[in-house]
C-alpha positions in Angstrom: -39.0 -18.0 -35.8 -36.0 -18.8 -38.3 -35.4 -22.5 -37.8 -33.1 -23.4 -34.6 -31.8 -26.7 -33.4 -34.7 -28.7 -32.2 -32.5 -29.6 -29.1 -33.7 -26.6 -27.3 -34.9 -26.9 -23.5 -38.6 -28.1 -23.4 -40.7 -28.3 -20.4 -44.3 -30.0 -19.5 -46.4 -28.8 -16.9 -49.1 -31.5 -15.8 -49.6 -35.0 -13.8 -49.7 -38.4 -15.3 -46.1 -39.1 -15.5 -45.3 -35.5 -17.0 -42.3 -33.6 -15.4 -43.1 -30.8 -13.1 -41.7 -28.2 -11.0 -40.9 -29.2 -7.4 -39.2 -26.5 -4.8 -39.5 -26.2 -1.1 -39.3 -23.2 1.5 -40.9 -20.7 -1.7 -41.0 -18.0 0.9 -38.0 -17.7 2.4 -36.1 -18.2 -1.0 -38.6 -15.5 -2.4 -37.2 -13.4 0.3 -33.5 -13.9 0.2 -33.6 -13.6 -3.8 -35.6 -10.2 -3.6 -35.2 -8.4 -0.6 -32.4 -6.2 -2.6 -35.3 -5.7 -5.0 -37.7 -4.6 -2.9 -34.8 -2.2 -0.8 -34.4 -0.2 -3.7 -37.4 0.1 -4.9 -38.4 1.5 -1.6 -38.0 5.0 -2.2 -40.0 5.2 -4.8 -42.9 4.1 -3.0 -44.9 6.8 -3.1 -45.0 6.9 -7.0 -45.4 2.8 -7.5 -48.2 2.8 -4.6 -50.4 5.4 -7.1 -49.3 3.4 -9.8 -50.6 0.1 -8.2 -54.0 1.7 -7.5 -54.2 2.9 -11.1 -57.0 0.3 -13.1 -55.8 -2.5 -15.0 -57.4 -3.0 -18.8 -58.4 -6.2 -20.0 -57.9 -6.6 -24.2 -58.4 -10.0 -26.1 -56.1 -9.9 -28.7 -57.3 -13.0 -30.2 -59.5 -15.9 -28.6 -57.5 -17.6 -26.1 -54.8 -14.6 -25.6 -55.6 -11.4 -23.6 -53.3 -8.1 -22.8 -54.0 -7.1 -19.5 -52.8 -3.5 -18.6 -51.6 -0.6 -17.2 -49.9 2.8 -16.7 -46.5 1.0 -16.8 -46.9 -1.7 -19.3 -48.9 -5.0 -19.7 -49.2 -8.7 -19.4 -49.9 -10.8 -21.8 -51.8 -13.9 -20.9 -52.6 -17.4 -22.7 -55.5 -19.2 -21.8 -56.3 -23.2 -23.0 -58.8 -25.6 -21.9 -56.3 -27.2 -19.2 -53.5 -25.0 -18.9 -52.2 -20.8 -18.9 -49.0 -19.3 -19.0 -48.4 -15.7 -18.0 -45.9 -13.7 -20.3 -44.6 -11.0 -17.9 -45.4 -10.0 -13.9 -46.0 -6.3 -14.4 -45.0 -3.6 -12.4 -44.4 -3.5 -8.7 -47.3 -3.2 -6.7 -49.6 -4.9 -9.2 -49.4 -8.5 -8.1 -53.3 -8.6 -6.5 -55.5 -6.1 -9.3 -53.3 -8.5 -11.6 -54.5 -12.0 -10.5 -57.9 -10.7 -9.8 -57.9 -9.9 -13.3 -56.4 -13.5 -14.3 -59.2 -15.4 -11.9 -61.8 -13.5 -13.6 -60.8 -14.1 -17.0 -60.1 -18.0 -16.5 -63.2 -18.3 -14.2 -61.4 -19.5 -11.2 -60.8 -18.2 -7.2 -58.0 -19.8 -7.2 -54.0 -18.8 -8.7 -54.5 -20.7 -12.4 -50.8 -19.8 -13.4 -49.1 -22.8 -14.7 -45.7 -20.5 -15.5 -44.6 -17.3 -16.0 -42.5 -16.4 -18.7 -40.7 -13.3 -18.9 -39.5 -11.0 -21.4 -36.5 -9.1 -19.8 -35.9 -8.1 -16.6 -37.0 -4.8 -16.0 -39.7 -3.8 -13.6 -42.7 -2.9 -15.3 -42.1 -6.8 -16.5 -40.7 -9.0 -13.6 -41.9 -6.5 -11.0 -43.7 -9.3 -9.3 -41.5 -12.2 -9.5 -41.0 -12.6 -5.8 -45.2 -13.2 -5.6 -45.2 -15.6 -8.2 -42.3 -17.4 -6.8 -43.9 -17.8 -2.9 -47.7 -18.8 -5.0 -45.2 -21.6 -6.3 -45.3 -20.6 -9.9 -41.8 -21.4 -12.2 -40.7 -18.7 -13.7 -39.1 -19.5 -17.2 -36.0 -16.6 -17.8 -33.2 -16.3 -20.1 -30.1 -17.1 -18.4 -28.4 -13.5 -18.5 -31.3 -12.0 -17.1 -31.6 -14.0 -14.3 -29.1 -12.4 -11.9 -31.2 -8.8 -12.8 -34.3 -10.5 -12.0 -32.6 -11.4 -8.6 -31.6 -8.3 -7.7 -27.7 -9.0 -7.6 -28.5 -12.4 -5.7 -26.6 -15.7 -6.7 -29.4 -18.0 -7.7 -29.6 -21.2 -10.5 -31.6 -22.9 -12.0 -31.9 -26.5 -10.6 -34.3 -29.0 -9.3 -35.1 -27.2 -6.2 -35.3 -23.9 -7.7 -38.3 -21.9 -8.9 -36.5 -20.6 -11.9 -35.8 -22.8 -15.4 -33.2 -20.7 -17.5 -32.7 -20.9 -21.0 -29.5 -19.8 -23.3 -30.9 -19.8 -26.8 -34.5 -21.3 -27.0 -37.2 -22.8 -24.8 -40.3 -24.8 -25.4 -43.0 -24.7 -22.6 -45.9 -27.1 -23.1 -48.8 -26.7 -20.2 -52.0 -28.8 -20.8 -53.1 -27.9 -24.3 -51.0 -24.6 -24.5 -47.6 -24.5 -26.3 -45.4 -21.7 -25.7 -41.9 -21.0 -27.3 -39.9 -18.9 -26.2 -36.5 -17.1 -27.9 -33.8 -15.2 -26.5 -33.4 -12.8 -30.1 -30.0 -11.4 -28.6 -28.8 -8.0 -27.5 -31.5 -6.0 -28.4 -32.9 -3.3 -26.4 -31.2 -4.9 -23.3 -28.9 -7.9 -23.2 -31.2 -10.6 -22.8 -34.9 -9.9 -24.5 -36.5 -12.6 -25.5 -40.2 -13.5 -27.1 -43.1 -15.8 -26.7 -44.5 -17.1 -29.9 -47.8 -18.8 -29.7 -47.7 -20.8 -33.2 -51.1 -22.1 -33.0 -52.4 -18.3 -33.0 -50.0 -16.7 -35.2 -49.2 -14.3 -32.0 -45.7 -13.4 -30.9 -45.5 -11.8 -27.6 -41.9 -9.3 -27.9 -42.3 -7.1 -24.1 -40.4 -3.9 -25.2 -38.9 -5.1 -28.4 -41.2 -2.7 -30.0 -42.5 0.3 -29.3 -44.3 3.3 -30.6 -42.4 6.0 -29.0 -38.4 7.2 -28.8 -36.6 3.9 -28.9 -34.4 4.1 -26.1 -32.0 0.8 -25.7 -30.6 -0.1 -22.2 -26.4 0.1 -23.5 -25.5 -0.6 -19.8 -27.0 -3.9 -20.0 -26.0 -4.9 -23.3 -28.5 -3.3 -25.7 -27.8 -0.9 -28.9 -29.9 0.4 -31.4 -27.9 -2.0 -34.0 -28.3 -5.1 -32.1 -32.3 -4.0 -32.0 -32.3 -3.5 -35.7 -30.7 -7.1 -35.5 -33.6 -9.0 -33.3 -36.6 -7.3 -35.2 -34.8 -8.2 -38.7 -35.0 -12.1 -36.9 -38.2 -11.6 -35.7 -39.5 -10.4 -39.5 -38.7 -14.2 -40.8 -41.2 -15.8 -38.7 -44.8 -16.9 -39.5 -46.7 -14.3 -37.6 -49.8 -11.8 -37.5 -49.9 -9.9 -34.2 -47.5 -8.5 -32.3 -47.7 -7.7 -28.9 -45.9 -5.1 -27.2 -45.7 -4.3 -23.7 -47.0 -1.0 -24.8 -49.1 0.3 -27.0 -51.6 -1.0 -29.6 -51.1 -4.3 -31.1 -48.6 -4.2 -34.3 -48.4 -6.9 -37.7 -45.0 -7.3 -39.7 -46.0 -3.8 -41.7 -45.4 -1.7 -38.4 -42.7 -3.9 -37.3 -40.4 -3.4 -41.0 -41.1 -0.1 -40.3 -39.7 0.5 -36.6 -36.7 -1.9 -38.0 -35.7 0.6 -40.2 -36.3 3.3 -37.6 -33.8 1.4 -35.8 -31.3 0.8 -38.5 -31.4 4.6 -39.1 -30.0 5.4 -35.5 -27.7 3.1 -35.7 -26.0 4.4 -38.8 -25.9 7.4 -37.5 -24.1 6.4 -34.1 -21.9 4.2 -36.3 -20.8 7.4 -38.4 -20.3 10.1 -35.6 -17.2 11.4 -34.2 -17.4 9.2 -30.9 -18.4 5.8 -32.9 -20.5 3.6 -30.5 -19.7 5.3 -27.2 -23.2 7.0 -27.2 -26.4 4.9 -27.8 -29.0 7.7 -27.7 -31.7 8.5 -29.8 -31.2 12.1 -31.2 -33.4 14.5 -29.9 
């Protein structure tokens, strides 16, 4: 990424006199925070359940780093010698096929998530928060996100909480495995971020990119100018691989391109009669 201040948050997962997460009563904060979640995702039940029981696919995008997937979007997952940080929860529903998929690939029965790291806060990405939270992961969130993730519910960061919120920039460091992660603005919502893994040349953007119809969330802060915005950022950094939520794996080539995709739309919502007021891709 473009150079920040190097007073960011940064965070160590480990023993030995290392800092680490601490948090009591996991399950009945897990169920205060979500039960609004859970409410309204209720009726559509149904539709999540066949989603749930749909197969998840396992991809290595490089060694050490692995897309793990499914009909509503993927997890990304980074894998060291003493340490592994999940990048997203997936969608409701998916919590067990997705662990079982994480044990397998790091060779352990038992939970090996050190943190999880999320990208936004829509479903198909913190769909599984709550189950992370009661295994007694910390969940690492940009701040404006947070109260989405919650479902409407009041909850902080602090030393009893689960969560560890971020405004700008965030360094997570667990074992041998060095995260950072970048809140890039108001892009396709108010509060994307991304997960660069230096050491691999691998930058982890959830739905900053995609394939299809861009389509950016105005209610929550996104615009198609503000997404031109965050992939012009992302285009300065020191990168090979992108990876979306979505969709094959992307370098900088694909990733100019969708930019001026994006700056396109923009120009034209910026020239029409009603200015800004509607956010939609043509059709």
């Amino acid at each position: 990424m473009r150079s920040r201040s190097k007073a960011g948050r940064q965070f160590r997962v480990g023993g030995g006199g290392e800092s680490c997460f601490r948090w009591t009563a996991r399950g009945a904060l897990a169920a205060v925070l979500f039960a609004s979640v859970f409410t309204a995702e209720a009726a559509d039940a149904p539709a999540r359940a066949a989603s749930a029981d749909a197969p998840l696919s396992v991809e290595m995008i490089k060694p050490g780093l692995y897309r793990i997937s499914g009909a509503d979007g993927g997890t990304v997952l980074r894998l060291g010698a003493k340490g592994l940080v999940v990048v997203d929860s997936s969608r409701v529903g998916a919590y067990r096929p997705l662990i079982a998929e994480i044990q397998r690939i790091a060779k352990t029965s038992e939970l090996p998530a050190s943190a999880l790291v999320l990208t936004g806060a829509a479903t198909d990405r913190a769909g599984n928060v709550a189950q992370f939270v009661d295994a007694g992961v910390p969940v690492i969130v940009q701040q404006r996100a947070l109260t989405r993730v919650t479902g409407g519910a009041r909850a902080s960061a602090s030393a009893t909480s689960p969560f560890v919120t971020y405004d700008t920039d965030y360094v997570l460091r667990v074992g041998d495995v060095e995260a950072e992660v970048e809140h890039v603005g108001s892009g396709k919502t108010g509060a994307d971020s991304v997960v660069v893994f230096r050491d691999l040349r691998v930058v982890a953007v959830g739905e900053l990119f995609t394939a299809g119809t861009p389509q950016p969330d105005c209610a929550s802060g996104g615009s198609f100018a503000g997404w031109a915005a965050a992939i012009d950022h992302l285009l300065w950094s020191d990168f090979d691989v992108v990876v979306p939520s979505r969709g094959a794996p992307v370098g900088k080539r694909e990733l100019a391109t969708f930019k001026a995709r994006l700056a396109a739309l923009a120009a034209r919502d910026a020239s029409s009669p009603s200015g800004h007021s509607d956010c939609r891709p043509q059709r």
